[in-house]
N, C-alpha and C positions, 0 to 999 in steps of 0.2 A: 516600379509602380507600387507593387506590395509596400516599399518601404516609406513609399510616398503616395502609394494608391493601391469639342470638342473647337473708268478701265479702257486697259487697257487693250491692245490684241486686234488694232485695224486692221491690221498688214497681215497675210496670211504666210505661213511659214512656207517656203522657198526650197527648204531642208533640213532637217535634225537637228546638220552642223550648226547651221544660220540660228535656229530658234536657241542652240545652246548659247551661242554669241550673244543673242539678246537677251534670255536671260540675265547671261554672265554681271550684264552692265546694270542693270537696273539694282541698283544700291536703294537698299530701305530709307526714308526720310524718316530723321530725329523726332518724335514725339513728346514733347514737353508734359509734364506732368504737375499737375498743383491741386495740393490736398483741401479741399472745400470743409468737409465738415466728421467728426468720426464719433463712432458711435461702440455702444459695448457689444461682445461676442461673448462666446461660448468657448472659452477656451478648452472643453473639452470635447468639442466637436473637431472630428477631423474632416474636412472641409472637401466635400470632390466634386458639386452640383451648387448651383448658386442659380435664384430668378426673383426678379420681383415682379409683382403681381398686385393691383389695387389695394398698394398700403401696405402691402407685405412681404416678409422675403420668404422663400421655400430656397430649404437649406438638404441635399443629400449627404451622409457621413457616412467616413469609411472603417475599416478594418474588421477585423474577424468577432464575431461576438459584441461587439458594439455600433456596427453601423445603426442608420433608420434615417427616415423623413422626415420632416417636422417643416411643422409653420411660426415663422419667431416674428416678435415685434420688432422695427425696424428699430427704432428712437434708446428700446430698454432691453434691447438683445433677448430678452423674455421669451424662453420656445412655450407657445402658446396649444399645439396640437404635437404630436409625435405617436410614430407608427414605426413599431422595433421591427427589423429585420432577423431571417432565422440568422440563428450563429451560423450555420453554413454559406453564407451571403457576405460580401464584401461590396457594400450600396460604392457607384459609380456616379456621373453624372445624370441631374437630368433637367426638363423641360416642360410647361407647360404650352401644349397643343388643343387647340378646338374643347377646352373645356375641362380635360384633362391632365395630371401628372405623369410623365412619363419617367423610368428611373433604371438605368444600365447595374450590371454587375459588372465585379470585374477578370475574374475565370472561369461563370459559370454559365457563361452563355442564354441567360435566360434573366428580362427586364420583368416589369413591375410596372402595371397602370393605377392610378389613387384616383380618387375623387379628391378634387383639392382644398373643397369644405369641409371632411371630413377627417381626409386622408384613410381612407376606408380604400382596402385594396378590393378594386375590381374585376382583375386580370394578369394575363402575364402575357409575355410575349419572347420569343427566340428572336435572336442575331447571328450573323455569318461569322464574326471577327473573332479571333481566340481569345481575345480581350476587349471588354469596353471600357474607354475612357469618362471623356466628357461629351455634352449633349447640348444644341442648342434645336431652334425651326427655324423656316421661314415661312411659316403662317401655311402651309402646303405640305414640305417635304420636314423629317425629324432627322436633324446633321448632325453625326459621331463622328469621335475617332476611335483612334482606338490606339495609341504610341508610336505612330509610326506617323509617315508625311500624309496619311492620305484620309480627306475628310467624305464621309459617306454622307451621300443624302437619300434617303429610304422613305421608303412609302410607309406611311403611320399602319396601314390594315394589315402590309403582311410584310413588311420589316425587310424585304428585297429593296437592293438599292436603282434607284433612277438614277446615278446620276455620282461617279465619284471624282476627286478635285486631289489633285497630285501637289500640293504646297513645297514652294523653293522660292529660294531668295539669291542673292548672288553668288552665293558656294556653290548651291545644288538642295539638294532636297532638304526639306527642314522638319526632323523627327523630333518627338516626346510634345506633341501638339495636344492642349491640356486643356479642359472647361472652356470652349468658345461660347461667344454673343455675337448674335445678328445686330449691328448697330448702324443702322444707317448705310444699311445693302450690304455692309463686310463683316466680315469676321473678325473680330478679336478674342485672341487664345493667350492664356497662360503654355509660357514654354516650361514645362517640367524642368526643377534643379536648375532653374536660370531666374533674374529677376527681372526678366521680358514679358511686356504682353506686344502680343505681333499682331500688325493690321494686314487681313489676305483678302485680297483680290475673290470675290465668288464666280468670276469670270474666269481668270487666268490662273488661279492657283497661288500667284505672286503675293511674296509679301511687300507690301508699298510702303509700311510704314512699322517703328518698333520705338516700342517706350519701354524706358530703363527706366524700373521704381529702386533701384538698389541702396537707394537715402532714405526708404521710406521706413524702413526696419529702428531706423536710429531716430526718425521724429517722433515715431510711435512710441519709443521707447522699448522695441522688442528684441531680444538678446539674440543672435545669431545663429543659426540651425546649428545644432549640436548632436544631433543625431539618437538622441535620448526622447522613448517612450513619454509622448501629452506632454513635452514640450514644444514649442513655438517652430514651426517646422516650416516648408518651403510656402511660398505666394502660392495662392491657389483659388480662384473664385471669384466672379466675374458675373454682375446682376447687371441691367439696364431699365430704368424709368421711362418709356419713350413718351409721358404724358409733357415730365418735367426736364428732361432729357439730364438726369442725372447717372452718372458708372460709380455703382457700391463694384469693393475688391473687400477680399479675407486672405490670411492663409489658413492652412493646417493646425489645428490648433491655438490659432492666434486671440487673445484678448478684446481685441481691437477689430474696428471692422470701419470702410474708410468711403467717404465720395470723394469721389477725384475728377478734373477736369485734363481730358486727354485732347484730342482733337475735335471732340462734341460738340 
């Protein structure tokens, strides 16, 4: 992460075995992918929170001494407000909630509330996780991860969770679960060093659905992770429009920044 840095279920499970059986079989359906429209980025934003918000994206960036928040123009990639974090801070993902920014680290156990017109920090707040990932809501609870399978839903006042969600797909558990969006009741996550975003069940945990963007690197014209410092690095970054019902994606440092039609 440092180097790259959140229905079903009528039938009640019978036994372990049984629910592992069922499981087993539920095979993700293919997600077709078609790029709508793209727009400039920040290529030297490294990319770990992604939201759109009336007309605008809120963008979280990562690593040591150059993370921060910011508000950029969608149309001219333009960061329009930014709010530097200390060098000791590696910004995570984050969310806006009831009015607010919400915004993860990612070793240091301790988030970051903004005013979103200002970006004027108003707060902080601690987390249980040894790490924070990515961040989405659902209008109620604020859902992380944190690298691993399991998506947290947490009460925004005191950051205890209500409520956690064990994600697997037909292997078994499905870890490096990366900047999710509430998109019409599910979850859609960036799979860390994959070029997957996974559709999860907020019910079951299941993932039901995955879309391969691994063509999209080449329409963009963006050169292949090479593992080299503010260059163009993994898929990262996942906004939703629910007005226009459009999905903006970014990676890591990427040029480019895309709408795409998934299963919207």
């Amino acid at each position: 992460m440092l180097a790259a840095a959140c229905n079903s279920g009528n039938k009640p499970a019978q036994s372990s075995n049984t629910a592992a059986d069922n499981n087993a079989v539920q095979v993700p359906a293919i997600i077709p992918y078609e790029m709508i429209n793209q727009y400039p980025h920040d290529p030297n934003a490294f990319t770990e929170g992604l939201e759109y918000k009336d007309g605008y994206l809120y963008e979280s960036t990562g690593e040591y001494g150059q993370s921060d928040v910011r508000k950029v123009d969608l149309k001219t990639g333009k960061v329009l407000l930014s709010q530097k974090m200390g060098r000791q801070y590696f910004g995570e993902g984050l969310t806006l909630l009831n009015g607010k920014i919400y915004q993860l680290t990612y070793r240091e156990g301790k988030g970051f509330v903004y005013d979103p017109a200002t970006l004027k920090q108003e707060s902080t707040f601690t987390f249980a996780t040894p790490e924070g990932w990515g961040m989405t809501n659902n209008g109620a609870q604020l859902i992380y991860d944190d690298g691993g399978n399991i998506l947290h839903f947490a009460d925004p006042a005191t950051m205890k969770d209500v409520k956690q969600l064990a994600v697997t797909d037909e292997h078994g558990p499905v870890n490096n679960l990366n900047e999710p969006e509430l998109i019409h009741g599910y979850i859609y996550a960036n799979q860390w060093e994959t070029d997957y975003i996974l559709k999860i069940d907020t019910t079951t945990g299941h993932v039901v659905g995955r879309a391969d963007l691994g063509t999209l690197r080449e329409q963009l014209g963006i050169a292949t992770v090479s593992g080299r410092r503010h260059q163009p690095d993994v898929l990262n970054g996942i906004a939703y429009d629910a007005a226009t019902n459009r999905i903006f994606i970014t990676g890591k440092n990427w040029p480019k920044l895309v709408e795409v039609r998934l299963d919207n």
